[in-house]
PDB file of N, CA, C and O in Angstrom:
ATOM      1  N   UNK A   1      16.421   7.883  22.746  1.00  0.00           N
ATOM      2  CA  UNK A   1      15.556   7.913  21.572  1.00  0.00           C
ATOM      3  C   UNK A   1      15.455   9.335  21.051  1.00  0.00           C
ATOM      4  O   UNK A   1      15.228  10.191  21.906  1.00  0.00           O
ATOM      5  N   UNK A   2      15.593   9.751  19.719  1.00  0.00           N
ATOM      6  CA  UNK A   2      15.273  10.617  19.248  1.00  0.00           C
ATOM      7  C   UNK A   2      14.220  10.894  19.062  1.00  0.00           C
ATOM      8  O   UNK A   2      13.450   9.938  18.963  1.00  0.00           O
ATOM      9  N   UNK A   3      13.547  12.489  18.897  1.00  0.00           N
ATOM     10  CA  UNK A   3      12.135  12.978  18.590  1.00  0.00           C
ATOM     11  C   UNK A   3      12.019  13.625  17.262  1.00  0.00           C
ATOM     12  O   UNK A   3      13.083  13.810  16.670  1.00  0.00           O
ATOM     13  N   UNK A   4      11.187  13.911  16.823  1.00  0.00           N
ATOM     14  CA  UNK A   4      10.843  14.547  15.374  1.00  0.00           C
ATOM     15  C   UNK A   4       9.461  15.189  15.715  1.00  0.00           C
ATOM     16  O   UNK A   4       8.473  14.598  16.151  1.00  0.00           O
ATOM     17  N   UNK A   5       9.594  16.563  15.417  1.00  0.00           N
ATOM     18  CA  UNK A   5       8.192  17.359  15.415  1.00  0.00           C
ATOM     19  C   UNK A   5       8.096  17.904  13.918  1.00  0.00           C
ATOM     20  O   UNK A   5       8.735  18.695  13.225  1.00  0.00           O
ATOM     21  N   UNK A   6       7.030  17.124  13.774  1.00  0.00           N
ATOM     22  CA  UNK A   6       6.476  17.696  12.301  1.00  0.00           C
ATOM     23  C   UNK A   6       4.908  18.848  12.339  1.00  0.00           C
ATOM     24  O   UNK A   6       3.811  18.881  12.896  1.00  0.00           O
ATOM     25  N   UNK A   7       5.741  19.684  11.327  1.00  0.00           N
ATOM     26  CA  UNK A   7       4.611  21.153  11.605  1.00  0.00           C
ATOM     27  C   UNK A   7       4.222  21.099  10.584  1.00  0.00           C
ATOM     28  O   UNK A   7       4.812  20.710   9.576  1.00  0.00           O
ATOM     29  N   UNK A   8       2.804  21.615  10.728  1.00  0.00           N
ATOM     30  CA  UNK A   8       2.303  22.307   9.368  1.00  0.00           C
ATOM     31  C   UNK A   8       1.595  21.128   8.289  1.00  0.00           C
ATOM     32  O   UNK A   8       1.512  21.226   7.065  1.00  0.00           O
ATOM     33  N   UNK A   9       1.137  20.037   9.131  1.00  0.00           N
ATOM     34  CA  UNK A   9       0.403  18.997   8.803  1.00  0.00           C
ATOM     35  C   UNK A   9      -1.101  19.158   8.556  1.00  0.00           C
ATOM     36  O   UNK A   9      -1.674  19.715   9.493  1.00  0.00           O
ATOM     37  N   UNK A  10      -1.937  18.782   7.450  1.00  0.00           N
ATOM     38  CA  UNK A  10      -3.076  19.904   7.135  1.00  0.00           C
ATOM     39  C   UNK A  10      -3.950  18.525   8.370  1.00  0.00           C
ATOM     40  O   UNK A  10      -3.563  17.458   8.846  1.00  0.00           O
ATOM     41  N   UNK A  11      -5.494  19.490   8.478  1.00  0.00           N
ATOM     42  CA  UNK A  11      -6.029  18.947   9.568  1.00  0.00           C
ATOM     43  C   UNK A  11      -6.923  17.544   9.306  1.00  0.00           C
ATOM     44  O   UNK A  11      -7.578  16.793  10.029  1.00  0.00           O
ATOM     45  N   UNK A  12      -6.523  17.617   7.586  1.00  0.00           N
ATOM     46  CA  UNK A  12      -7.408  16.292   7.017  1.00  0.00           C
ATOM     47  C   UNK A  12      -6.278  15.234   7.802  1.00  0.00           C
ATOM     48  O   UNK A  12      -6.567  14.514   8.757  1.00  0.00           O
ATOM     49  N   UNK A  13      -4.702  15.347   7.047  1.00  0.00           N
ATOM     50  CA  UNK A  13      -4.364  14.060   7.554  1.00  0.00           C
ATOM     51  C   UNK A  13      -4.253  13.739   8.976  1.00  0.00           C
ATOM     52  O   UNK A  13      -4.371  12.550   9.273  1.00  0.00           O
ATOM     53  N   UNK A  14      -4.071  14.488   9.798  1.00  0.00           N
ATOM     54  CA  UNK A  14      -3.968  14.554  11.550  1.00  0.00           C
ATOM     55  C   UNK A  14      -5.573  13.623  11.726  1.00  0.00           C
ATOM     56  O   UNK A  14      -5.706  12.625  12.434  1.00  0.00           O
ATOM     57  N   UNK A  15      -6.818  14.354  10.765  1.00  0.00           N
ATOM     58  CA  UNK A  15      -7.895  13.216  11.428  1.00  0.00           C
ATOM     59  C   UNK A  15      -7.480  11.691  11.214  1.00  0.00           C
ATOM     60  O   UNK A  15      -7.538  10.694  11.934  1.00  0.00           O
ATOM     61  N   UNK A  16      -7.031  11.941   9.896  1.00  0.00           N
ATOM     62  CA  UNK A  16      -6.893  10.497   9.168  1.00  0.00           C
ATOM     63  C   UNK A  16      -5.547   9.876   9.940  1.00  0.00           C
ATOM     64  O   UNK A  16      -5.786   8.668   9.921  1.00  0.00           O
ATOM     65  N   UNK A  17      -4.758   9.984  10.350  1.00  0.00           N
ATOM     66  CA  UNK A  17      -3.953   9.351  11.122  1.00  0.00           C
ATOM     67  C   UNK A  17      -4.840   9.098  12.806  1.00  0.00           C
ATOM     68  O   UNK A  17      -4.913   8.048  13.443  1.00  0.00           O
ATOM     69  N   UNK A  18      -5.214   9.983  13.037  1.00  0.00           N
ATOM     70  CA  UNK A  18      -6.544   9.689  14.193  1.00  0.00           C
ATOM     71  C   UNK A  18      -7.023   8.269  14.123  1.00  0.00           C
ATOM     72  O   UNK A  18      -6.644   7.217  14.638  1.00  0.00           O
ATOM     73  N   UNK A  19      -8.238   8.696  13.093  1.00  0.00           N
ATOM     74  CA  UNK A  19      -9.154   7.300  13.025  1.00  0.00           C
ATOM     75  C   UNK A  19      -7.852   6.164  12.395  1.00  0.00           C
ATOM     76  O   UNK A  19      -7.927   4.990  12.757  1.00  0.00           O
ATOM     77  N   UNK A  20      -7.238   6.393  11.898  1.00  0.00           N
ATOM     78  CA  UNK A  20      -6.319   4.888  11.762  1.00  0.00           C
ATOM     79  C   UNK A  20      -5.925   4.230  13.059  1.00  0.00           C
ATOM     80  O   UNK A  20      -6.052   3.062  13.424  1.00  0.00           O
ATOM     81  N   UNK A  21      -5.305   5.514  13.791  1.00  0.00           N
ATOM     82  CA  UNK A  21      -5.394   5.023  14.932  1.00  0.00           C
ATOM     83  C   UNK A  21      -5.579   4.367  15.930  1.00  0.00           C
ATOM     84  O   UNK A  21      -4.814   3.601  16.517  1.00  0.00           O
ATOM     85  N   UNK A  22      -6.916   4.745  16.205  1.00  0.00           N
ATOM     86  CA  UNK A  22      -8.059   4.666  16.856  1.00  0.00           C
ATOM     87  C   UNK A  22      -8.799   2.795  16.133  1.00  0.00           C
ATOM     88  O   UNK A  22      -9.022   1.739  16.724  1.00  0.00           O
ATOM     89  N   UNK A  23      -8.908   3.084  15.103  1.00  0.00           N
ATOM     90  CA  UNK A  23      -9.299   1.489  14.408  1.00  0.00           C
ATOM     91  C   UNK A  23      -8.042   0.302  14.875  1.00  0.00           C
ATOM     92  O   UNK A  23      -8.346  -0.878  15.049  1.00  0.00           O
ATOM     93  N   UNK A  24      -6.737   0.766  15.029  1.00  0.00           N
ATOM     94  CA  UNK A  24      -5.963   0.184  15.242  1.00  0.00           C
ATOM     95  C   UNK A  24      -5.517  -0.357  17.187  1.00  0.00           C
ATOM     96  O   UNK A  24      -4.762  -1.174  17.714  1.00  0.00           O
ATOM     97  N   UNK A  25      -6.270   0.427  17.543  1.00  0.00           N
ATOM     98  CA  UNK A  25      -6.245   0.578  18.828  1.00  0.00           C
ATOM     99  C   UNK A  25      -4.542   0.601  19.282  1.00  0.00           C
ATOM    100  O   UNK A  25      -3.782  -0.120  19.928  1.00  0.00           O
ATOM    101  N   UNK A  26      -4.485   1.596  18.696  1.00  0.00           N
ATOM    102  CA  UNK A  26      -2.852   2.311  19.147  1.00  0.00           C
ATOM    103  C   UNK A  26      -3.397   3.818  19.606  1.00  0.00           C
ATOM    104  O   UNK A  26      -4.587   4.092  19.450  1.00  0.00           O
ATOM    105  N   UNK A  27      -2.544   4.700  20.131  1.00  0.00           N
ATOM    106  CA  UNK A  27      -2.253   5.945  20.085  1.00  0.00           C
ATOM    107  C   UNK A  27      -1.890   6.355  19.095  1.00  0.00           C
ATOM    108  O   UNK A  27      -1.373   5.617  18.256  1.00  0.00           O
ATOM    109  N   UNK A  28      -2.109   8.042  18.858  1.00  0.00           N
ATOM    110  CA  UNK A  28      -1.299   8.260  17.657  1.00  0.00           C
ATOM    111  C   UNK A  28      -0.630   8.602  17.872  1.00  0.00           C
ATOM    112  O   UNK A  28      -0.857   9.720  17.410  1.00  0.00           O
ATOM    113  N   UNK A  29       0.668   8.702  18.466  1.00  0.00           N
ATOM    114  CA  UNK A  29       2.116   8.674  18.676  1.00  0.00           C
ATOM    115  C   UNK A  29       2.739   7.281  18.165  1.00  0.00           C
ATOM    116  O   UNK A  29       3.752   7.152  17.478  1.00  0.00           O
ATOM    117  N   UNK A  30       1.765   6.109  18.741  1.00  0.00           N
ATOM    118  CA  UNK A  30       2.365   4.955  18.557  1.00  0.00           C
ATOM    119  C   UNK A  30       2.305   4.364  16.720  1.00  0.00           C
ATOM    120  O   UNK A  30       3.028   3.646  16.029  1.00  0.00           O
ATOM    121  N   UNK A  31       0.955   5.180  16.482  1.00  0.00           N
ATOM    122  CA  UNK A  31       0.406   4.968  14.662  1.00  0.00           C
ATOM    123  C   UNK A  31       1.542   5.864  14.115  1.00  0.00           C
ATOM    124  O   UNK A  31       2.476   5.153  13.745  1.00  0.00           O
ATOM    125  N   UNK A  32       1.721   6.854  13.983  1.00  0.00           N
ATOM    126  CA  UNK A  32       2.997   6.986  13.365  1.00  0.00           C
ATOM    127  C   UNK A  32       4.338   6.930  13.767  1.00  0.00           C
ATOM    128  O   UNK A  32       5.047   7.441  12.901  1.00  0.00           O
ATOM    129  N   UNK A  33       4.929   6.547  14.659  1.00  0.00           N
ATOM    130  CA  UNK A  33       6.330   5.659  14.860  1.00  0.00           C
ATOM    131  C   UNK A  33       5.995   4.457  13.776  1.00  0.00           C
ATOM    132  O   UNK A  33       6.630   4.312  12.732  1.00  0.00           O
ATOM    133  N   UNK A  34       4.927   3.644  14.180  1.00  0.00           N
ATOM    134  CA  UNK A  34       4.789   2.254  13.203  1.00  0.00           C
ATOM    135  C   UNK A  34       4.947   3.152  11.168  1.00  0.00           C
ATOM    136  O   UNK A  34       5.802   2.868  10.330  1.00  0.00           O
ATOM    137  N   UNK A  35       4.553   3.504  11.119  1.00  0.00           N
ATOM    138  CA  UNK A  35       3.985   4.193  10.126  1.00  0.00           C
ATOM    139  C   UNK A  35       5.569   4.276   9.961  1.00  0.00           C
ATOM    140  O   UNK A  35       6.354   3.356   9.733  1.00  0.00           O
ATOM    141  N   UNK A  36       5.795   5.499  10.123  1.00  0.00           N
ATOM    142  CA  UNK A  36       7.484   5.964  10.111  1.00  0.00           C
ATOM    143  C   UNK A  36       8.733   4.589   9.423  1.00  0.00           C
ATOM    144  O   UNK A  36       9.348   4.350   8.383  1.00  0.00           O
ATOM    145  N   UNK A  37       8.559   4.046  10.698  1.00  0.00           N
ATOM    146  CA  UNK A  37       9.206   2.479  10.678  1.00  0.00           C
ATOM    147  C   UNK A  37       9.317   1.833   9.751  1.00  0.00           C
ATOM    148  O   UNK A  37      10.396   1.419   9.328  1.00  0.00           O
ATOM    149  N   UNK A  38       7.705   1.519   9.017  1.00  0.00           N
ATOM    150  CA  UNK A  38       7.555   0.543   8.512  1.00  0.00           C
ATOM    151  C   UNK A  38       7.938   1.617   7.130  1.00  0.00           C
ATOM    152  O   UNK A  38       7.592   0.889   6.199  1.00  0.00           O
ATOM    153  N   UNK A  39       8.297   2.529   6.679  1.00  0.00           N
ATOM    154  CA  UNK A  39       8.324   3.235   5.528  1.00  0.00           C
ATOM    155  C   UNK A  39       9.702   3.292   5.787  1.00  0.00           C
ATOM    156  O   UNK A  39      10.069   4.332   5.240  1.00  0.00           O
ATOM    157  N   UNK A  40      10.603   2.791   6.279  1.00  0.00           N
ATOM    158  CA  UNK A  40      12.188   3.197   6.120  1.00  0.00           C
ATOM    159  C   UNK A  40      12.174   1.621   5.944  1.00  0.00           C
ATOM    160  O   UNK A  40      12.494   1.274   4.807  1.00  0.00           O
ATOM    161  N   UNK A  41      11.837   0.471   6.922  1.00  0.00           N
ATOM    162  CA  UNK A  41      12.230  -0.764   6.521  1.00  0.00           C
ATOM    163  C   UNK A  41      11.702  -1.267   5.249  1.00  0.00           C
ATOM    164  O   UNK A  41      12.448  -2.104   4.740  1.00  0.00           O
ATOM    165  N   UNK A  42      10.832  -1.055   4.706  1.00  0.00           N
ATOM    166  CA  UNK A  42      10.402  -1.465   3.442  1.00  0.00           C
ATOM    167  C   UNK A  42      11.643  -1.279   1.788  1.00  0.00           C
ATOM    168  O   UNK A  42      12.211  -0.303   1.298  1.00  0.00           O
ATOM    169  N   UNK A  43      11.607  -2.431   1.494  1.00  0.00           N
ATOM    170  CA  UNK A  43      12.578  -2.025   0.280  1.00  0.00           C
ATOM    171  C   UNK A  43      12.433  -1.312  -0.964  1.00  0.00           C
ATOM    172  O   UNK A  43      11.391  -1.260  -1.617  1.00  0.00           O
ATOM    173  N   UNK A  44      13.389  -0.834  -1.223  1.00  0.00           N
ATOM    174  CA  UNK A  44      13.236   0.172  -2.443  1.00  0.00           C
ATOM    175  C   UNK A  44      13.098  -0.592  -3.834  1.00  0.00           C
ATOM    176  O   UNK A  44      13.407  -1.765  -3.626  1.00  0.00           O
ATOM    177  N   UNK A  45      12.815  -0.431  -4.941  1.00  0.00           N
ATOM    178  CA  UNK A  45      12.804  -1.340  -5.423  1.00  0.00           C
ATOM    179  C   UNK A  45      12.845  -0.156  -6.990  1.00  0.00           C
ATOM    180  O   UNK A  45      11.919   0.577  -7.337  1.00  0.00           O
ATOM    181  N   UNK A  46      14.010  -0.283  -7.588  1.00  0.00           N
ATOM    182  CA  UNK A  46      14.633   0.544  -8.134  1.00  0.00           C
ATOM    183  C   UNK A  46      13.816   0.290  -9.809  1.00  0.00           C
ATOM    184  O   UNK A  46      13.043  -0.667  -9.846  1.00  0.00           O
ATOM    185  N   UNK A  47      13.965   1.015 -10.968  1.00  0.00           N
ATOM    186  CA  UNK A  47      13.530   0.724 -11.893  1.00  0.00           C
ATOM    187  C   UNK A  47      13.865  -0.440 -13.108  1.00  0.00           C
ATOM    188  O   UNK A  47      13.120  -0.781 -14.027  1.00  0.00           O
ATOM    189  N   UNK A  48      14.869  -0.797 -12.877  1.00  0.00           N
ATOM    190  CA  UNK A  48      15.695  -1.631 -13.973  1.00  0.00           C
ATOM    191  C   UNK A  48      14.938  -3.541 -12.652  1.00  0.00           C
ATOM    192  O   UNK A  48      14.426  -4.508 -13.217  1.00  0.00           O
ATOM    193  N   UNK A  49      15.078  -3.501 -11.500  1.00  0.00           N
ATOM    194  CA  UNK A  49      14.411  -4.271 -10.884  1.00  0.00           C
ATOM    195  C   UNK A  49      12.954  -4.200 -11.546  1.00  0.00           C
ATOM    196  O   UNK A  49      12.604  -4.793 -12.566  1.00  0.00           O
ATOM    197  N   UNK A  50      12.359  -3.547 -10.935  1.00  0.00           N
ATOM    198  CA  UNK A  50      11.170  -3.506 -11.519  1.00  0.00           C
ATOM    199  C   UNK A  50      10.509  -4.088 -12.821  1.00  0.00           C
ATOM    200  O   UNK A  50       9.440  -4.697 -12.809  1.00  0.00           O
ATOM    201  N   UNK A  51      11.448  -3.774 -14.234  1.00  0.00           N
ATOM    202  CA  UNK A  51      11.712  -4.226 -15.040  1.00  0.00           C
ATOM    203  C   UNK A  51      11.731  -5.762 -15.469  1.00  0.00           C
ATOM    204  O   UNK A  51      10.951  -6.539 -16.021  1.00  0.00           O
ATOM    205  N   UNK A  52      13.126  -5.810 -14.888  1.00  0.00           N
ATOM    206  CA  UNK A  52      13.089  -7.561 -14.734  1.00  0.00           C
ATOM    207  C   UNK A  52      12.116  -8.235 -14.065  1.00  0.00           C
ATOM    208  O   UNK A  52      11.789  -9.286 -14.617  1.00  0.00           O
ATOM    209  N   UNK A  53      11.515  -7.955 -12.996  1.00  0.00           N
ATOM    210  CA  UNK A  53      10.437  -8.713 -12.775  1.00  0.00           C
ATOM    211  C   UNK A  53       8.923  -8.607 -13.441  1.00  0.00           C
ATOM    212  O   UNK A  53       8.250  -9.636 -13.491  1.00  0.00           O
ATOM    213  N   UNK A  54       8.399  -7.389 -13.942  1.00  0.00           N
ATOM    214  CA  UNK A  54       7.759  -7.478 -15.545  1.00  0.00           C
ATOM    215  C   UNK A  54       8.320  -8.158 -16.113  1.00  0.00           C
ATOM    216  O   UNK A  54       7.792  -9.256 -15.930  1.00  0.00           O
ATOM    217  N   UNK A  55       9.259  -8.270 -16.857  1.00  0.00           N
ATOM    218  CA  UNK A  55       9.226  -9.166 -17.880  1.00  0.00           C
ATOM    219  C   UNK A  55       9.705 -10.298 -17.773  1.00  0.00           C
ATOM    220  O   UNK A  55       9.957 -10.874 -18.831  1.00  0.00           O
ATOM    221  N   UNK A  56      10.075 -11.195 -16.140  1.00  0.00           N
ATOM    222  CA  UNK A  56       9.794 -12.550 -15.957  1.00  0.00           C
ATOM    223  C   UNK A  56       8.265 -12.915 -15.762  1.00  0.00           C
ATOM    224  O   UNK A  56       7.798 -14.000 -16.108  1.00  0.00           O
ATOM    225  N   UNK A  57       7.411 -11.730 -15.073  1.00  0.00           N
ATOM    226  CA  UNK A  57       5.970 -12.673 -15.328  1.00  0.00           C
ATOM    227  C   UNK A  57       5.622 -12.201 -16.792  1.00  0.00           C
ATOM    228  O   UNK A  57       5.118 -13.248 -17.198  1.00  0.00           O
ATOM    229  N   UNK A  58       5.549 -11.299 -17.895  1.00  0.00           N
ATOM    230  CA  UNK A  58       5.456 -11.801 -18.872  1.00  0.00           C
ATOM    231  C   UNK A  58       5.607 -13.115 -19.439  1.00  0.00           C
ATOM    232  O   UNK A  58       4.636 -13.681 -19.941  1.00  0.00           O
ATOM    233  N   UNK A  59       7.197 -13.858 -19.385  1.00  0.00           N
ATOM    234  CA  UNK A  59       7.795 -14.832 -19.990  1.00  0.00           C
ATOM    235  C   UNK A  59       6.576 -15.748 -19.090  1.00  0.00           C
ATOM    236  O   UNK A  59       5.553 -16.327 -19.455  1.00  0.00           O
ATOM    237  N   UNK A  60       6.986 -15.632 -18.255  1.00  0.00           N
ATOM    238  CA  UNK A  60       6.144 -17.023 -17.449  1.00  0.00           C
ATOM    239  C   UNK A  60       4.486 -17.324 -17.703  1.00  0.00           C
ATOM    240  O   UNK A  60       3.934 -18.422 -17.771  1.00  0.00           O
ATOM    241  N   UNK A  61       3.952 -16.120 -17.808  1.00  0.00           N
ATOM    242  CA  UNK A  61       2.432 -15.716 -18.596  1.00  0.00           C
ATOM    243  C   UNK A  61       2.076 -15.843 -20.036  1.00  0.00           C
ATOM    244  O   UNK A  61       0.916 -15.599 -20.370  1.00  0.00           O
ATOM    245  N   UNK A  62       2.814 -16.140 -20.774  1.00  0.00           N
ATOM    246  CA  UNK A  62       2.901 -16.083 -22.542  1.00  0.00           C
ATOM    247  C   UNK A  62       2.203 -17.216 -22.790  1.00  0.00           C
ATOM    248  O   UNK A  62       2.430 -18.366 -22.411  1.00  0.00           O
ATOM    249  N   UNK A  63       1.227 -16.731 -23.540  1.00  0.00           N
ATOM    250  CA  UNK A  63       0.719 -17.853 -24.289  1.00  0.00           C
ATOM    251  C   UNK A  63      -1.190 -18.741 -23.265  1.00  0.00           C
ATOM    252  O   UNK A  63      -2.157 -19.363 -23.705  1.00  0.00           O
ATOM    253  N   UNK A  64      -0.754 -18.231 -21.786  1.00  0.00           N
ATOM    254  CA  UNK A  64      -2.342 -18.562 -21.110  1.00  0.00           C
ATOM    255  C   UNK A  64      -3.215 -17.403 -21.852  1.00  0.00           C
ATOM    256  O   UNK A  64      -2.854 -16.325 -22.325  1.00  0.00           O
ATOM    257  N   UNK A  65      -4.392 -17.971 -21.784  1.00  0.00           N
ATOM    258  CA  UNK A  65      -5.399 -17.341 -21.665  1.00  0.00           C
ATOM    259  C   UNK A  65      -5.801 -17.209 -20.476  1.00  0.00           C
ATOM    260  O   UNK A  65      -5.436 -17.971 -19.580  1.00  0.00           O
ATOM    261  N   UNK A  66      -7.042 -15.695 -20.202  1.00  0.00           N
ATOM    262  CA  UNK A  66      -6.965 -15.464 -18.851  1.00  0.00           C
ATOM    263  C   UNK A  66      -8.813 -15.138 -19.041  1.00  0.00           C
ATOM    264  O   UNK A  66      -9.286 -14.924 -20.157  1.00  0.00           O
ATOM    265  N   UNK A  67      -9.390 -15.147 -18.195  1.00  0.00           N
ATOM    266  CA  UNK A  67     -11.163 -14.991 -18.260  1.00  0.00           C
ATOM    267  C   UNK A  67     -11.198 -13.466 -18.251  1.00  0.00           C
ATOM    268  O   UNK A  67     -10.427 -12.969 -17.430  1.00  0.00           O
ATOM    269  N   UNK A  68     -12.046 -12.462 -19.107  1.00  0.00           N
ATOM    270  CA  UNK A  68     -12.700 -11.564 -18.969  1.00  0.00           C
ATOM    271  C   UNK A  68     -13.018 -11.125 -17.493  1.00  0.00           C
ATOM    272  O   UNK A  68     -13.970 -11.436 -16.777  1.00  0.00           O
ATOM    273  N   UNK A  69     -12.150 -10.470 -17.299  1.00  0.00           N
ATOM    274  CA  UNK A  69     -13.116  -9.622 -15.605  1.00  0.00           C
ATOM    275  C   UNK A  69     -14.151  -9.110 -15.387  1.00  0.00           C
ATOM    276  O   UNK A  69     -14.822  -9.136 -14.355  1.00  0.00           O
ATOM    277  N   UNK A  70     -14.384  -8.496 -16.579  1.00  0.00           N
ATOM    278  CA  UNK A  70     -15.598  -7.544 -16.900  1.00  0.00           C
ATOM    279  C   UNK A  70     -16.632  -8.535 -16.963  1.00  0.00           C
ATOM    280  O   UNK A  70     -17.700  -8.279 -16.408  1.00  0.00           O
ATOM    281  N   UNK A  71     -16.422 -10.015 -17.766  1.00  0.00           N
ATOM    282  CA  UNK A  71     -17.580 -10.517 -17.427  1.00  0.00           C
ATOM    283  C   UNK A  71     -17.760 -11.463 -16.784  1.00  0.00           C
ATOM    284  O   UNK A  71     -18.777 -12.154 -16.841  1.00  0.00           O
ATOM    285  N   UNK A  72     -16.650 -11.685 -15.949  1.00  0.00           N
ATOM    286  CA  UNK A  72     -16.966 -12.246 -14.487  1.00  0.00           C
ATOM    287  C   UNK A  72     -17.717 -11.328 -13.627  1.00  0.00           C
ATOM    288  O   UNK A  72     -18.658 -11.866 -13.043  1.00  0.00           O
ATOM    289  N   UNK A  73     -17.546 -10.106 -13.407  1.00  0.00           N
ATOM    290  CA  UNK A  73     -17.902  -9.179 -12.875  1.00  0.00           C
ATOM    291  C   UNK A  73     -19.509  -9.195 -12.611  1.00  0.00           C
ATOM    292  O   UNK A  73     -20.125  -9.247 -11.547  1.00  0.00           O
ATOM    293  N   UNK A  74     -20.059  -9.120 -14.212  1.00  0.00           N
ATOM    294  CA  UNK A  74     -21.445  -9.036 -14.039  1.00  0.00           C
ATOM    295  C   UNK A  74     -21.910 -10.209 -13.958  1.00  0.00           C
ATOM    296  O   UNK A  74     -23.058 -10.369 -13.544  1.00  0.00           O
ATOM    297  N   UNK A  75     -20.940 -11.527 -14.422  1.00  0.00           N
ATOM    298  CA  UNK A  75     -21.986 -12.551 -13.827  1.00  0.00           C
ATOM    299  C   UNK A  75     -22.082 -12.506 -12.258  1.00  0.00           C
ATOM    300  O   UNK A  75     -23.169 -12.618 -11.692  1.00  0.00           O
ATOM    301  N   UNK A  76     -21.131 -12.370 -11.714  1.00  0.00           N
ATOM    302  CA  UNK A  76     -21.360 -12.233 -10.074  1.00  0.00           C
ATOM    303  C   UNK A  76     -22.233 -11.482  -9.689  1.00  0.00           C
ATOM    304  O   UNK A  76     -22.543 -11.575  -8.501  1.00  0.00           O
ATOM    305  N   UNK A  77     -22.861 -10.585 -10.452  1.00  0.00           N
ATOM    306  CA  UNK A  77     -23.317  -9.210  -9.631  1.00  0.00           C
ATOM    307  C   UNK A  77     -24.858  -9.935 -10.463  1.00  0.00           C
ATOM    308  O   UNK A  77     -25.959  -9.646  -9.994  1.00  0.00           O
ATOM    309  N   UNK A  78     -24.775 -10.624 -11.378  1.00  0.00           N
ATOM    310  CA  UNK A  78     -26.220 -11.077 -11.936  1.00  0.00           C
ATOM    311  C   UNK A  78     -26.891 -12.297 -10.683  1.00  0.00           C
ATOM    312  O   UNK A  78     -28.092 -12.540 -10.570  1.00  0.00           O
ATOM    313  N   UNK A  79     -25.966 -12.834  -9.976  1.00  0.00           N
ATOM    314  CA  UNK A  79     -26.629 -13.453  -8.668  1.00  0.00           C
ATOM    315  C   UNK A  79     -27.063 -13.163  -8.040  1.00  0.00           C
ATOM    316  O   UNK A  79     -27.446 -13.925  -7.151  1.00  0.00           O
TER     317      UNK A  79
END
């Protein structure tokens, strides 16, 4: 297995990889290998992709109407 030492990491994110950690009940050796991992297996997803799938949920969305959030919002919050 290969190693990687990364320097010069400010002391906010070292906490914040900590408590992720720690909530996760991993080590943090083990929180960023996962971390690491899961940021190389994840797909890229290029701009002209991107694209096309905007403007298939456009096509597929045309023409619904959709409810106000804003005033869903406060009716929920008026309960």
């Amino acid at each position: 297995m290969a190693q990687i030492l990364v320097r010069n990491l400010s002391k906010e994110v070292v906490e914040r990889l900590k408590r992720r950690a720690r909530e996760e009940g991993r080590s943090l050796q083990s929180e960023v290998k996962l971390i690491l991992e899961q940021a190389v297996l994840e797909p890229k997803v290029d701009m002209e992709t991107a694209r096309k799938i905007c403007e298939e949920f456009r096509r597929k969305f045309t023409g619904r109407k959709f409810p106000d959030t804003v005033e869903l919002i406060h009716e929920d919050r008026a309960r």
